[in-house]
C-alpha positions, 0 to 999 in steps of 0.5 A, spaced: 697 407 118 702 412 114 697 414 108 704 419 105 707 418 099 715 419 100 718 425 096 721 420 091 714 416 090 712 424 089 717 425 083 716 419 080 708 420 079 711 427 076 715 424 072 711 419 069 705 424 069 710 428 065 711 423 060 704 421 059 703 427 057 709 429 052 709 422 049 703 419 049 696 423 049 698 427 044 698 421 039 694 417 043 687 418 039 691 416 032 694 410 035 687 408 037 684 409 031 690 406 027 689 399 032 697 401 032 701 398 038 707 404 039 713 400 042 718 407 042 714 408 048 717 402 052 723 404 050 722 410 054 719 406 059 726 402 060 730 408 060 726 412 066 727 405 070 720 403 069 720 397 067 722 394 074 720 400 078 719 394 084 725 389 082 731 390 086 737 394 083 741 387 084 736 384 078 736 390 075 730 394 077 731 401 081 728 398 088 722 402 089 716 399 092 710 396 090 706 402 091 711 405 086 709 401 080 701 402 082 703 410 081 707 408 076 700 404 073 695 409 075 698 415 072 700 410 065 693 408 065 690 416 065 694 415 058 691 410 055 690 402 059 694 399 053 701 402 056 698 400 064 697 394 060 704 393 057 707 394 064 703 389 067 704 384 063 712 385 063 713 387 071 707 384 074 706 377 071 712 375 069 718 379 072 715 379 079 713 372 078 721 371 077 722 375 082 718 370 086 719 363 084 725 362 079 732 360 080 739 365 081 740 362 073 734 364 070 734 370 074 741 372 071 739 370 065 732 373 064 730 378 070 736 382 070 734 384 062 728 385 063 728 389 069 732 394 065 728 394 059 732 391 054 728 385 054 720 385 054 716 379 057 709 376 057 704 371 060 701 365 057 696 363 061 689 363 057 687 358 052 680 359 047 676 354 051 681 355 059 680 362 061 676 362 068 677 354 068 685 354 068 685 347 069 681 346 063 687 348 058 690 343 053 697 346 052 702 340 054 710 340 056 712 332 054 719 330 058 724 328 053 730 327 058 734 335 056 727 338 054 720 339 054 716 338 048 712 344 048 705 344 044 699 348 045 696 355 044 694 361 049 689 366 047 688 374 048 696 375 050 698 382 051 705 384 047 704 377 044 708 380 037 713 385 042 715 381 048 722 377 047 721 372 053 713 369 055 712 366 061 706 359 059 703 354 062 702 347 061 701 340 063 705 336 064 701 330 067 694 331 065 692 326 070 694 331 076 688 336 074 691 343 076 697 339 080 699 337 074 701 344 071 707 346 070 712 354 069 715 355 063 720 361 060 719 361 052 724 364 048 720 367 042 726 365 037 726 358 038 724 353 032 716 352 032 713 358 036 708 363 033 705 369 034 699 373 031 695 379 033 687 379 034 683 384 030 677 388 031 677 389 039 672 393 042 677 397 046 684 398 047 686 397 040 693 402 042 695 395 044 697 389 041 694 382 043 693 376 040 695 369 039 701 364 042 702 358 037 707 352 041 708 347 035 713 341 037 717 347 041 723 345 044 724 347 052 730 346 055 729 342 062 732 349 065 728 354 062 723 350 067 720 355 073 719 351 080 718 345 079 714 340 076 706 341 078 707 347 081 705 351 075 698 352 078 701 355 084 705 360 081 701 363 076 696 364 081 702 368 085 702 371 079 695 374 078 696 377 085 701 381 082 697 382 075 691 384 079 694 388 084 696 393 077 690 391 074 686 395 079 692 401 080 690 402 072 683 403 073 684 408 079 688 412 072 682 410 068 677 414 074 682 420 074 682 420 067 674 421 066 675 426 072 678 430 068 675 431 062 669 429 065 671 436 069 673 441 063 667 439 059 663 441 066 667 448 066 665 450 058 658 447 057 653 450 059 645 449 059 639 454 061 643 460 063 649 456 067 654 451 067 653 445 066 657 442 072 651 446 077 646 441 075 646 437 081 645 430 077 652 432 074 653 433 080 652 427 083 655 423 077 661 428 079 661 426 086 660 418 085 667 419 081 671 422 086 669 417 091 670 411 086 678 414 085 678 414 093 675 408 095 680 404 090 686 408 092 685 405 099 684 398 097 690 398 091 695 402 096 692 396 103 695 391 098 700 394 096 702 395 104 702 388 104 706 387 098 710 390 102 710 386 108 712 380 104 704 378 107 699 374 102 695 379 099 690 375 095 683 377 098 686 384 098 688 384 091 682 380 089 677 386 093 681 391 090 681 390 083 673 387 083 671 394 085 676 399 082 674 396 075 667 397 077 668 403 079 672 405 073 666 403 068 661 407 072 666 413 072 666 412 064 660 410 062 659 417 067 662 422 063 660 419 057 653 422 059 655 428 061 659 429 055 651 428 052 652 427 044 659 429 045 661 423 048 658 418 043 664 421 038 672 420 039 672 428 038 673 427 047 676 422 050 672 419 054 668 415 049 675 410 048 675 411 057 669 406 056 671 402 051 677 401 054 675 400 061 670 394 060 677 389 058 679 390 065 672 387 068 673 380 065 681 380 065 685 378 070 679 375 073 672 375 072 667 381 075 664 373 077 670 370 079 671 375 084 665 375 087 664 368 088 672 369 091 669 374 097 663 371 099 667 364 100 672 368 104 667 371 108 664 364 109 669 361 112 670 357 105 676 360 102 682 361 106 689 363 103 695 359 106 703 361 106 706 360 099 713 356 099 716 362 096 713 369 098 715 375 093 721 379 097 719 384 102 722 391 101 726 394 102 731 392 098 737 396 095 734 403 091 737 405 085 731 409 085 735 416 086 739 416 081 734 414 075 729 420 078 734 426 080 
């Protein structure tokens, strides 16, 4: 097994490592406080090839690998989890799962913008009383022959004000349970669609998040991905997907609280020492690095997978179970050693655990994957081949020209 990074993964981490720092840790402390969603940033994004760092350069993307977008992820999320976030939903969720499952029209027509960031896109999977419970969601699609009435809203949706495009779901036949669901593509300039943002958020409140309104909207009959009933399977292909850069981004968080949870080590000082030479500094210290190693290795085996064009959902669900956990730790840890300090947005690290508690419930419960590994260790669960698997790479790179 090959634990090195490519010269052309190197760079990208330095590039995005660099864009972090000028472009948003500079103004990051009054976006948060503001509540305020900066959207110059995915603009940028777009014109360093970031928003299909994975896709292939055929549907507009650089064609990198899928290690690449968790750098990409890691090193946004050291940042801020809301612009992680932004990139998730638009490559991970949706694009990807474009990628996976739709025809070569809808690729031509939505991808390839997307790919190349002249289009954002979200996912619409959550309702107010379905979020665990998927098959609990109230959101309909009626055939009407050339369309689909569309009716139903979801909730806690990233980019819900921002993106262009939204991948949602819907029954189509209530009486099939999760057989029933189907895969929309929604244009958000269509008659009946309404969005609204959420306010008071506990943490990632750089982020835009809120509510999708669907009002007798109508859907062309080609803007249906996969086919009819298929839509439970494709989004949980998708939150493969989401969950694999979910995790990548709670590897950022740890990083980031290492290194404020570093500096502050080196300036402080307690009964004539540093406070970084007190060994219950020193072992929270310690607990971070191995959460920021452990979670490397559990993100990066994904990723391989992705590769491989294998299924990964045990993988992923393992890794972005134990990544956000330990992302909480290590935030709650510098928190502590930041003592008084760290109860004040003066330092970073009180927004790092606001921040890191969203990720242990989205994308899957903490609870959900638990229950998902014991199953799989039980023999209760076992993943079958998906119809239709995520491109294996390589593909076609147009990396080295977008990097250099």
């Amino acid at each position: 097994m090959n634990f090195a990074f490519t010269e052309e993964q190197e760079l990208l981490r330095k590039t995005v490592r660099s864009f972090v720092d000028k472009e948003i840790m500079p103004f990051i402390k009054e976006w948060d406080e503001n509540h305020y969603f900066e959207p110059n940033i995915l603009k940028r994004l777009a014109e360093l090839g970031l928003m299909g760092v994975c896709i292939p350069e055929s549907y507009g993307g650089i064609g990198m690998d899928y290690n690449s977008l968790a750098i990409v992820c890691e090193e946004l999320e050291r940042g801020d989890t809301a612009f992680r976030t932004a990139v998730s939903v638009h490559t991970g969720l949706n694009s990807m799962t474009l990628l996976q499952w739709a025809n070569e029209e809808q690729k031509q027509k939505y991808l390839i913008p997307q790919s190349k960031g002249e289009k954002v896109a979200a996912f619409g999977l959550t309702e107010p009383n379905a979020g665990s419970d998927v098959a609990a969601m109230q959101t309909t699609a009626v055939n009407r022959g050339d369309y689909y009435l569309l009716n139903g809203s979801k909730t806690w949706i990233s980019l819900c004000d921002v993106a262009d495009h939204f991948l949602v779901f819907a029954y189509t036949d209530k009486d099939k349970k999760h057989h029933g669901i189907s895969a929309f593509i929604i244009e958000r300039e269509w008659g009946g669609f309404s969005s609204k943002a959420i306010k008071g958020k506990l943490g990632i409140r750089a982020g835009n998040t809120g509510e999708l309104f669907f009002d007798n909207v109508k859907v062309p009959k080609e803007n249906l991905v996969g086919k009819e009933g298929e839509g439970f399977k494709i989004a949980m292909s998708a939150l493969d997907n989401g969950r694999f850069t979910v995790a990548a981004g709670a590897c950022g968080t740890i990083m980031a609280c290492l290194e404020a949870s570093l500096k502050y080590c080196h300036e402080r000082s307690t009964f004539g020492k540093e406070i970084g030479r007190h060994q219950l500094v020193q072992q929270m210290i310690a607990k971070m690095e191995a959460g920021l190693q452990q979670s490397r290795l559990l993100v990066y085996r994904s990723g391989w997978l992705k590769n491989e064009g294998k299924r990964n959902t045990r993988e992923t669900s393992l890794a972005k179970w134990c990544a956000c956990d330990y992302a909480y730790e290590a935030a709650n840890d510098a928190v502590q050693i930041h003592g008084a300090y760290g109860f004040s947005n003066e330092y970073p690290v009180e927004r790092y655990l606001r921040n890191a508690k969203a990720p242990v419930i989205y994308e899957g419960t903490r609870e959900i994957h638990t229950v998902m590994q014991a199953e799989y260790v039980l023999g209760y669960r076992e993943d079958k081949p998906l119809s239709r698997k995520l491109p294996a790479w390589p593909f076609e790179s147009a990396a080295s020209n977008i990097l250099n």
